[in-house]
Every structure is written in structure tokens, then in C-alpha cells.
DOGUPA-642674 format. One record per atom (N, C-alpha, C): residue number from 0; residue in three letters; x, y, z negated. Coordinates in Angstrom, 2 decimals. Layout:
<nodes>
> num / residu / px / py / pz
> NUM / ALA / X / Y / Z .
...
</nodes>
This chain:
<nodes>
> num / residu / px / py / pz
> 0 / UNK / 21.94 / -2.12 / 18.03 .
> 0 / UNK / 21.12 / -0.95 / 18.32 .
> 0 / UNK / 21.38 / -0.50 / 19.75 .
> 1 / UNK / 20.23 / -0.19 / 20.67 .
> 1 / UNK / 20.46 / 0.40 / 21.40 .
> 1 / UNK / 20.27 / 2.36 / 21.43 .
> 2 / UNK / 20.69 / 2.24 / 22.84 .
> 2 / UNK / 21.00 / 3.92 / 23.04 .
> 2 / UNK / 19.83 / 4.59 / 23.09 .
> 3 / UNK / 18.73 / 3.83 / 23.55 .
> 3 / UNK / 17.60 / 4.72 / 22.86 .
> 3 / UNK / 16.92 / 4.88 / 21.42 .
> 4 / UNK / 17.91 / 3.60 / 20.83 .
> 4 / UNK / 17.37 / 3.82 / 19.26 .
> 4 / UNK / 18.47 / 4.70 / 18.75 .
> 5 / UNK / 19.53 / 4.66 / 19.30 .
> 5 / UNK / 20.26 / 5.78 / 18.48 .
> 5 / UNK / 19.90 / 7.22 / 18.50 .
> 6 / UNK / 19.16 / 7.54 / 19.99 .
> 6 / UNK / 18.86 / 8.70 / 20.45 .
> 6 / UNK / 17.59 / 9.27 / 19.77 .
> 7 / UNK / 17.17 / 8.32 / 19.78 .
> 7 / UNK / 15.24 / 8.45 / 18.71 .
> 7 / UNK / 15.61 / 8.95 / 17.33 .
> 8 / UNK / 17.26 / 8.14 / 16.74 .
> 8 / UNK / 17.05 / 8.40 / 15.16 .
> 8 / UNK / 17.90 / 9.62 / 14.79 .
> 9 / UNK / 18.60 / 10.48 / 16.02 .
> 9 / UNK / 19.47 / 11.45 / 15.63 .
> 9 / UNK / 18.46 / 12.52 / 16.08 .
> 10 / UNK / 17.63 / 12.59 / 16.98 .
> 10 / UNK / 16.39 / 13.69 / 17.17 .
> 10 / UNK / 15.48 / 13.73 / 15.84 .
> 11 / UNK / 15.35 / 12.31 / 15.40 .
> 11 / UNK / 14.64 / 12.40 / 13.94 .
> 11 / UNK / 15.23 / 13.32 / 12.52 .
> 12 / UNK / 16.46 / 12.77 / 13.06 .
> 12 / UNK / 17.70 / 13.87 / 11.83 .
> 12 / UNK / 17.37 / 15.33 / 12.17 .
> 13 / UNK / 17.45 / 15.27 / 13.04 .
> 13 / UNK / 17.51 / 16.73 / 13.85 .
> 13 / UNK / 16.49 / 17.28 / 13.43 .
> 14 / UNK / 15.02 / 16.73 / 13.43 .
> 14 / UNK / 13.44 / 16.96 / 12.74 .
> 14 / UNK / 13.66 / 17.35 / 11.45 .
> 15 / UNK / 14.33 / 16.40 / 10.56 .
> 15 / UNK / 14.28 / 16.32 / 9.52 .
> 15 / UNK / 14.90 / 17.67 / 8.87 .
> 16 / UNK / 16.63 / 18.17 / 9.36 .
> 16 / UNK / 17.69 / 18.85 / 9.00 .
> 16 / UNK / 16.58 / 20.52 / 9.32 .
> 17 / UNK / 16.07 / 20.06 / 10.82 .
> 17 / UNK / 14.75 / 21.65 / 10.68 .
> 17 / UNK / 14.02 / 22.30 / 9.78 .
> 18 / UNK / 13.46 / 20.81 / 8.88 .
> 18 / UNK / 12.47 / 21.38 / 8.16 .
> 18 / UNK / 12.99 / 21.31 / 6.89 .
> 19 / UNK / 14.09 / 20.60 / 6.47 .
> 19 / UNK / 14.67 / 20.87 / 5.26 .
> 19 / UNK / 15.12 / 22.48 / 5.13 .
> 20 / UNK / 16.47 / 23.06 / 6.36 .
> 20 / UNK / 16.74 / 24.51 / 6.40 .
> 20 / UNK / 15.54 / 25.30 / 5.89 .
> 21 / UNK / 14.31 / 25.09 / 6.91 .
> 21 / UNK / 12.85 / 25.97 / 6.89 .
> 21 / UNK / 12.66 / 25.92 / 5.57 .
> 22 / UNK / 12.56 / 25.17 / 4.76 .
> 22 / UNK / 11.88 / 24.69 / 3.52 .
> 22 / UNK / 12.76 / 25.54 / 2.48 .
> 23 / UNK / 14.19 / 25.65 / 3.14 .
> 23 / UNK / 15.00 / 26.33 / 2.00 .
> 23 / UNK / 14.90 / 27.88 / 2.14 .
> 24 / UNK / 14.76 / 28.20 / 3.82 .
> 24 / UNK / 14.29 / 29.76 / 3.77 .
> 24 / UNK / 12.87 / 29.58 / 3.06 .
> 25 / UNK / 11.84 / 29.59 / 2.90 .
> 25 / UNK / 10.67 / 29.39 / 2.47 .
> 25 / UNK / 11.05 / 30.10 / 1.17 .
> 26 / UNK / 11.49 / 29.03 / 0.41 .
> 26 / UNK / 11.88 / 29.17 / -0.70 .
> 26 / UNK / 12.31 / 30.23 / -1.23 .
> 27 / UNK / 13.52 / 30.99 / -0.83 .
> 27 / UNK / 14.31 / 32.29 / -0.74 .
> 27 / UNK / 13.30 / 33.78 / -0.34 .
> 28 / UNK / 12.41 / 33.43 / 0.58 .
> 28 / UNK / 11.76 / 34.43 / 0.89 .
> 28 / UNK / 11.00 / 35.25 / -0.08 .
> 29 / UNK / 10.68 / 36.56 / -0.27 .
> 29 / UNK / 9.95 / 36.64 / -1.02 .
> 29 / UNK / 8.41 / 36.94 / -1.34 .
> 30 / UNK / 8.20 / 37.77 / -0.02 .
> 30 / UNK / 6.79 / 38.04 / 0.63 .
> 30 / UNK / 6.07 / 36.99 / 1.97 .
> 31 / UNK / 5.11 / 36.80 / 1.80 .
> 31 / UNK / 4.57 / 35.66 / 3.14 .
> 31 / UNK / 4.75 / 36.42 / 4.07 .
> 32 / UNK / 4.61 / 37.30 / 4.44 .
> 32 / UNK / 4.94 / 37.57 / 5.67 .
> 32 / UNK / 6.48 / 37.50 / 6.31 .
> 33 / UNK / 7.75 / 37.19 / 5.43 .
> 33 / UNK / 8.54 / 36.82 / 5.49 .
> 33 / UNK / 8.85 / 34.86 / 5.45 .
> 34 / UNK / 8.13 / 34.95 / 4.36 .
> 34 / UNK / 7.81 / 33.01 / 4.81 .
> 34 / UNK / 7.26 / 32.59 / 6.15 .
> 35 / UNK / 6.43 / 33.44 / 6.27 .
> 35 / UNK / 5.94 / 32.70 / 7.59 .
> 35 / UNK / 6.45 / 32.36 / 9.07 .
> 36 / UNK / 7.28 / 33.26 / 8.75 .
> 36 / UNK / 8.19 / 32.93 / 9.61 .
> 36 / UNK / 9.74 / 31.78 / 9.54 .
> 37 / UNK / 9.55 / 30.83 / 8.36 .
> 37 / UNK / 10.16 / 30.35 / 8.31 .
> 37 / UNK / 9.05 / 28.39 / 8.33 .
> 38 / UNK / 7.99 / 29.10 / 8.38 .
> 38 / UNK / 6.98 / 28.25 / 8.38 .
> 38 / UNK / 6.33 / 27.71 / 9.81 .
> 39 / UNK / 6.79 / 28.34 / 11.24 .
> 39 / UNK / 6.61 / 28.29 / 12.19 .
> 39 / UNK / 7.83 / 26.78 / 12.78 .
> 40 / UNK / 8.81 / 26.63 / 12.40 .
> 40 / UNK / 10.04 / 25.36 / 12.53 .
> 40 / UNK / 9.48 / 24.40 / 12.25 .
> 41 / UNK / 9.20 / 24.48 / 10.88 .
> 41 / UNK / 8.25 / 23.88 / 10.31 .
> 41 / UNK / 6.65 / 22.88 / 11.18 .
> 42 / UNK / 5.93 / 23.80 / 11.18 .
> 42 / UNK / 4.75 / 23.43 / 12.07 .
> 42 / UNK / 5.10 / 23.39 / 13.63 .
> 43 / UNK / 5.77 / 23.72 / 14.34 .
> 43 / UNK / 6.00 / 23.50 / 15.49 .
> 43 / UNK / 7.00 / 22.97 / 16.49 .
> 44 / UNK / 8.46 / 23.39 / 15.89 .
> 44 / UNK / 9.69 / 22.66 / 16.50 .
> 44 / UNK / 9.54 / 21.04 / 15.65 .
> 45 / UNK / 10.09 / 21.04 / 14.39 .
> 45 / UNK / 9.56 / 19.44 / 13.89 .
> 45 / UNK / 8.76 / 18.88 / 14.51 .
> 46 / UNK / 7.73 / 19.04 / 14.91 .
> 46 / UNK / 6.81 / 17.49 / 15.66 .
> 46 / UNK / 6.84 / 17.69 / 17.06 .
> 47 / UNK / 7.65 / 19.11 / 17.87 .
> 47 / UNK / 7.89 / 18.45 / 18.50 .
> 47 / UNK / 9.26 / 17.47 / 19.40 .
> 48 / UNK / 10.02 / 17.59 / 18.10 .
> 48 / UNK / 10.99 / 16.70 / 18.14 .
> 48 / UNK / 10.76 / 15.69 / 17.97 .
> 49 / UNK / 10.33 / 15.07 / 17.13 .
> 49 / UNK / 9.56 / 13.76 / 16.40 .
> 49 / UNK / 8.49 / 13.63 / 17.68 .
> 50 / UNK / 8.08 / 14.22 / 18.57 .
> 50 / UNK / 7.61 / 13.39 / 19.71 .
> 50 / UNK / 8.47 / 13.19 / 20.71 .
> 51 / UNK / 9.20 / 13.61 / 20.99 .
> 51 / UNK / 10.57 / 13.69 / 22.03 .
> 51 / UNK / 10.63 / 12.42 / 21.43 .
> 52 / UNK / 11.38 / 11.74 / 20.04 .
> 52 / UNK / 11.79 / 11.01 / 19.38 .
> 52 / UNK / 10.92 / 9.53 / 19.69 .
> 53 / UNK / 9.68 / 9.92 / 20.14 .
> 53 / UNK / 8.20 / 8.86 / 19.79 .
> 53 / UNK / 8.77 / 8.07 / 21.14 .
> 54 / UNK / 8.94 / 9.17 / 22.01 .
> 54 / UNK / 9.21 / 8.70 / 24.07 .
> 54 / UNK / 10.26 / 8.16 / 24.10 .
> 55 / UNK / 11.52 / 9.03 / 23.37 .
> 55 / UNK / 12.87 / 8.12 / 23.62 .
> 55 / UNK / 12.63 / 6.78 / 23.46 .
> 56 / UNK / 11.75 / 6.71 / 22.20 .
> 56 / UNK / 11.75 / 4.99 / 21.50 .
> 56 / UNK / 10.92 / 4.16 / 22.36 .
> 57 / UNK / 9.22 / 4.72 / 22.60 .
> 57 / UNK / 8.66 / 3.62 / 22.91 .
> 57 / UNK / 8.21 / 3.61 / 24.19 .
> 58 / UNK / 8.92 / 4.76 / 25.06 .
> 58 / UNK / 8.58 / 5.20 / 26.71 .
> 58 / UNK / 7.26 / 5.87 / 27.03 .
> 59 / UNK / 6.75 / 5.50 / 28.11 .
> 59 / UNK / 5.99 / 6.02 / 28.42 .
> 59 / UNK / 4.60 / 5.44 / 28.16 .
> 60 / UNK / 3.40 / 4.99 / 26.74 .
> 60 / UNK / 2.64 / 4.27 / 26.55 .
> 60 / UNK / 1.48 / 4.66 / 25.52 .
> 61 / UNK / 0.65 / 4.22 / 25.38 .
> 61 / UNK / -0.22 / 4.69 / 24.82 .
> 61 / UNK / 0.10 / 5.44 / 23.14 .
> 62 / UNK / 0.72 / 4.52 / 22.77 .
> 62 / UNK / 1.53 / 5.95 / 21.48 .
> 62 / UNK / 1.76 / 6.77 / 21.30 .
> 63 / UNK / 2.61 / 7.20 / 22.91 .
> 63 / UNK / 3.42 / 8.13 / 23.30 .
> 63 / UNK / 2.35 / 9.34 / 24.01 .
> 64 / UNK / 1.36 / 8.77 / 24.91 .
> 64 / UNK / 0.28 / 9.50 / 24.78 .
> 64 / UNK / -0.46 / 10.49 / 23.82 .
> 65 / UNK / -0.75 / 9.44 / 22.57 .
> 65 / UNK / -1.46 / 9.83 / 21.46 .
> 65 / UNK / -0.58 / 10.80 / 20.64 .
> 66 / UNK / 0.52 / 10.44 / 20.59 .
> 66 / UNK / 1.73 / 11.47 / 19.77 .
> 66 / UNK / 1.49 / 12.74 / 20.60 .
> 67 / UNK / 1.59 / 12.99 / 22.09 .
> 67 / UNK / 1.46 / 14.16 / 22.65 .
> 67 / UNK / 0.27 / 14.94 / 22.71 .
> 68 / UNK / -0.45 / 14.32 / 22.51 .
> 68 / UNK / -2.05 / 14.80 / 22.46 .
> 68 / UNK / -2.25 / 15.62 / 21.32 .
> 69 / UNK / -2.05 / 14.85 / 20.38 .
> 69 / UNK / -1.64 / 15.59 / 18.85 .
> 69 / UNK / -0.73 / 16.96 / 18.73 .
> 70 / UNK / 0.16 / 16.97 / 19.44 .
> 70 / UNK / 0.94 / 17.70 / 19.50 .
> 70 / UNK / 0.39 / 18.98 / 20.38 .
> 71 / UNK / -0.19 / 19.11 / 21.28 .
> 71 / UNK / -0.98 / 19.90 / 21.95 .
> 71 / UNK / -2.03 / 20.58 / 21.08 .
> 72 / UNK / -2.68 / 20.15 / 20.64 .
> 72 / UNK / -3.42 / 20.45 / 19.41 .
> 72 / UNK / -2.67 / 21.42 / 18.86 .
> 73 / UNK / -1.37 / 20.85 / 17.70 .
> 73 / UNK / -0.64 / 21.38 / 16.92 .
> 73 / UNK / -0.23 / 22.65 / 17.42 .
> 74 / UNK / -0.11 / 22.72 / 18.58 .
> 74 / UNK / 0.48 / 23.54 / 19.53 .
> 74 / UNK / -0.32 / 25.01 / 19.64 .
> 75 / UNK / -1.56 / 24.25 / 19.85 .
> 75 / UNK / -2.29 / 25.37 / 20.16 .
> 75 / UNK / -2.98 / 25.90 / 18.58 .
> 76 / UNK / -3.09 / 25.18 / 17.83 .
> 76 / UNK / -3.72 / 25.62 / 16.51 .
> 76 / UNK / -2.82 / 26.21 / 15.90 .
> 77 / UNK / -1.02 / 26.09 / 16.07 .
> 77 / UNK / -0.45 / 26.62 / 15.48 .
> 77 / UNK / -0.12 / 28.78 / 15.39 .
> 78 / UNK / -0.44 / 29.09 / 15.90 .
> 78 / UNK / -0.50 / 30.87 / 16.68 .
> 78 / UNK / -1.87 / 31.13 / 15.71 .
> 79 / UNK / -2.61 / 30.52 / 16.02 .
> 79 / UNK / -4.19 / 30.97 / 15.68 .
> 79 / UNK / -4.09 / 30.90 / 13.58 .
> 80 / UNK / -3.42 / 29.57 / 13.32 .
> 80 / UNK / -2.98 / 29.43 / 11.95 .
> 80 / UNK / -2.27 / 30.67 / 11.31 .
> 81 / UNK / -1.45 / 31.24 / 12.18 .
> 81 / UNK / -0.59 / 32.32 / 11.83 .
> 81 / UNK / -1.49 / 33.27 / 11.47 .
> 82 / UNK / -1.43 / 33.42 / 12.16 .
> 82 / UNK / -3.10 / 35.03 / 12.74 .
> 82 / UNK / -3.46 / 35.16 / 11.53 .
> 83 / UNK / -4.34 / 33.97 / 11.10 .
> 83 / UNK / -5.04 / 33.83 / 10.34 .
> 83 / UNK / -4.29 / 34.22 / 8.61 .
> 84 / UNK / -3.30 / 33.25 / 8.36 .
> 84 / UNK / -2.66 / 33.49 / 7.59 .
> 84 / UNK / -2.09 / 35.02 / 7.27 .
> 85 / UNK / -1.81 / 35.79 / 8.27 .
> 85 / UNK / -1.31 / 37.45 / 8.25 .
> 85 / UNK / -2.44 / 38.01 / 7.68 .
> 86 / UNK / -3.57 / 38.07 / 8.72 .
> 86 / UNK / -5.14 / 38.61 / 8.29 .
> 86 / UNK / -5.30 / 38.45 / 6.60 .
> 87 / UNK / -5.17 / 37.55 / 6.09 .
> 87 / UNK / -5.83 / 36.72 / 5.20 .
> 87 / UNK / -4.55 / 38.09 / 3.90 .
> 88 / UNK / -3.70 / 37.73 / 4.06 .
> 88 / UNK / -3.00 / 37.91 / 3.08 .
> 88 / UNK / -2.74 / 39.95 / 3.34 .
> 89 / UNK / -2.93 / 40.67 / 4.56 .
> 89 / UNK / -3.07 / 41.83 / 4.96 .
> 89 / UNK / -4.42 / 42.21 / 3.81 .
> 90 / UNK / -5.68 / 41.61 / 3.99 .
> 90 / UNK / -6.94 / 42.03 / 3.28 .
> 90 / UNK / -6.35 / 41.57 / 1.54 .
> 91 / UNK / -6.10 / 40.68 / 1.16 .
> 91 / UNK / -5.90 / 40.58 / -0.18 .
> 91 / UNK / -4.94 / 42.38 / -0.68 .
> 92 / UNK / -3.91 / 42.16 / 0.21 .
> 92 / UNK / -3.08 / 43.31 / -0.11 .
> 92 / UNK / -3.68 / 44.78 / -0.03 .
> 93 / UNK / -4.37 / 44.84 / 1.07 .
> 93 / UNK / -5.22 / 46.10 / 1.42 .
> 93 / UNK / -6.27 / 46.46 / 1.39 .
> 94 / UNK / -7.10 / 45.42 / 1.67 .
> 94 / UNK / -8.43 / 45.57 / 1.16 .
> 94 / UNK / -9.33 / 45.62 / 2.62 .
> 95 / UNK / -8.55 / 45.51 / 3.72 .
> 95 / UNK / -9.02 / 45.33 / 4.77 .
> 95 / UNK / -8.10 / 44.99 / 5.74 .
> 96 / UNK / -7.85 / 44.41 / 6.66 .
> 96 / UNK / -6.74 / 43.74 / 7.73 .
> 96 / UNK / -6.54 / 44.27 / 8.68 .
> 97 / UNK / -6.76 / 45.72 / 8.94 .
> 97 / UNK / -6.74 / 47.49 / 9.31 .
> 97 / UNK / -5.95 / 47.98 / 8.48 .
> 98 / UNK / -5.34 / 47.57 / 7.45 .
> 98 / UNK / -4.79 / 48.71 / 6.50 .
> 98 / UNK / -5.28 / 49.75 / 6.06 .
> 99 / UNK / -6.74 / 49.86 / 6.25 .
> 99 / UNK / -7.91 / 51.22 / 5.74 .
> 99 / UNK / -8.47 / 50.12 / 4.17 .
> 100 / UNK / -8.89 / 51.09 / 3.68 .
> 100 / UNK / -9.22 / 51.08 / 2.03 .
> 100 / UNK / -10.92 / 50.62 / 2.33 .
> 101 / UNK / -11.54 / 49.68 / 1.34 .
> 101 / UNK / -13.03 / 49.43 / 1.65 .
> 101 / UNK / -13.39 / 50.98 / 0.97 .
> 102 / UNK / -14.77 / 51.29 / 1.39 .
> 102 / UNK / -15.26 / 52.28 / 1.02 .
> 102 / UNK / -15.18 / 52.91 / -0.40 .
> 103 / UNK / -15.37 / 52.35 / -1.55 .
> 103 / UNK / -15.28 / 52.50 / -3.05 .
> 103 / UNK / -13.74 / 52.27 / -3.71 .
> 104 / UNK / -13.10 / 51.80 / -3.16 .
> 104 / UNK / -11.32 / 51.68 / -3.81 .
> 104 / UNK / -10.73 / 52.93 / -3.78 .
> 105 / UNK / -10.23 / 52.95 / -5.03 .
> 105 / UNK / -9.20 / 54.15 / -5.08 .
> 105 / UNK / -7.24 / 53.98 / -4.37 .
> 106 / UNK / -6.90 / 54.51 / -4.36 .
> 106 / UNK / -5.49 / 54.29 / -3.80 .
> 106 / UNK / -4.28 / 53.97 / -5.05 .
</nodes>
């Protein structure tokens, strides 16, 4: 083995040991708005370790490209996912994502 395969497969551990922890706060949490924040390691540090991991291994090449491209994406969809997810679960709870009551609900 070389030193960049050793380096590729302990960043992979490293991926892995992230989202296992995340997965165990997840778990423990009890409200999403407390998960979700354990859901952010998850969607965003993990891949981009596992692309760090992609370059150590296969340099600088069209893989390594495509892995980052992806990741940019992930990157940017990941904030907007959140948002969304708060909103989403704010209106189930409240009845609007304002914390104001729809017109006809009682308190």
C-alpha cells in the first residue's frame, strides 16, 4: 500500500466515524429541530471528506472533477434543504412558519 492509499482510507474512516456519531445524535434527539442539527455532518462534512479522499486516491482527473462538482451542488442545496426542513415542520407545529395561527384555529 501506498501513502496515498493509506491517506484516502483513514479520511474514509474519518467519513464514516462522522456519520456514524451524527446518526447516534439523531437518534437521541428528540425534536427535529434538534436533529437537524445533527443532520448537517451528515449531509455536508461526510462527502466532503470522501472527496478529499476521491483526490488523495486518484489526483487530479476526471473523477475527481465529477466528485467535486457533485459536491458543490451538495453544498449549495444543502442550507436551502435546511430552510426548508425548519419551515416545513414550524407550519405542521403552528399552523404557519410565522408562528401566527391560520385564521379559523383555536389556541
Amino acid at each position: 500500500m501506498t501513502g496515498r492509499e493509506v491517506l484516502a482510507d483513514v479520511l474514509l474512516g474519518l467519513a464514516v466515524a462522522i456519520v456514524l456519531a451524527s446518526s447516534i445524535g439523531l437518534l437521541m434527539m428528540r425534536d427535529v429541530y434538534q436533529k437537524l442539527h445533527f443532520v448537517t455532518p451528515i449531509a455536508l462534512v461526510a462527502p466532503l471528506i470522501v472527496g478529499l479522499a476521491v483526490l488523495v486516491q486518484s489526483g487530479f482527473d476526471e473523477n475527481t472533477g465529477e466528485t467535486w462538482l457533485a459536491l458543490v451542488f451538495i453544498v449549495i442545496a444543502g442550507p436551502f434543504l435546511s430552510h426548508a426542513t425548519i419551515r416545513a415542520a414550524r407550519i405542521r407545529e403552528e399552523g404557519d412558519w410565522r408562528g401566527r395561527r391560520t385564521p379559523g384555529e383555536r389556541s
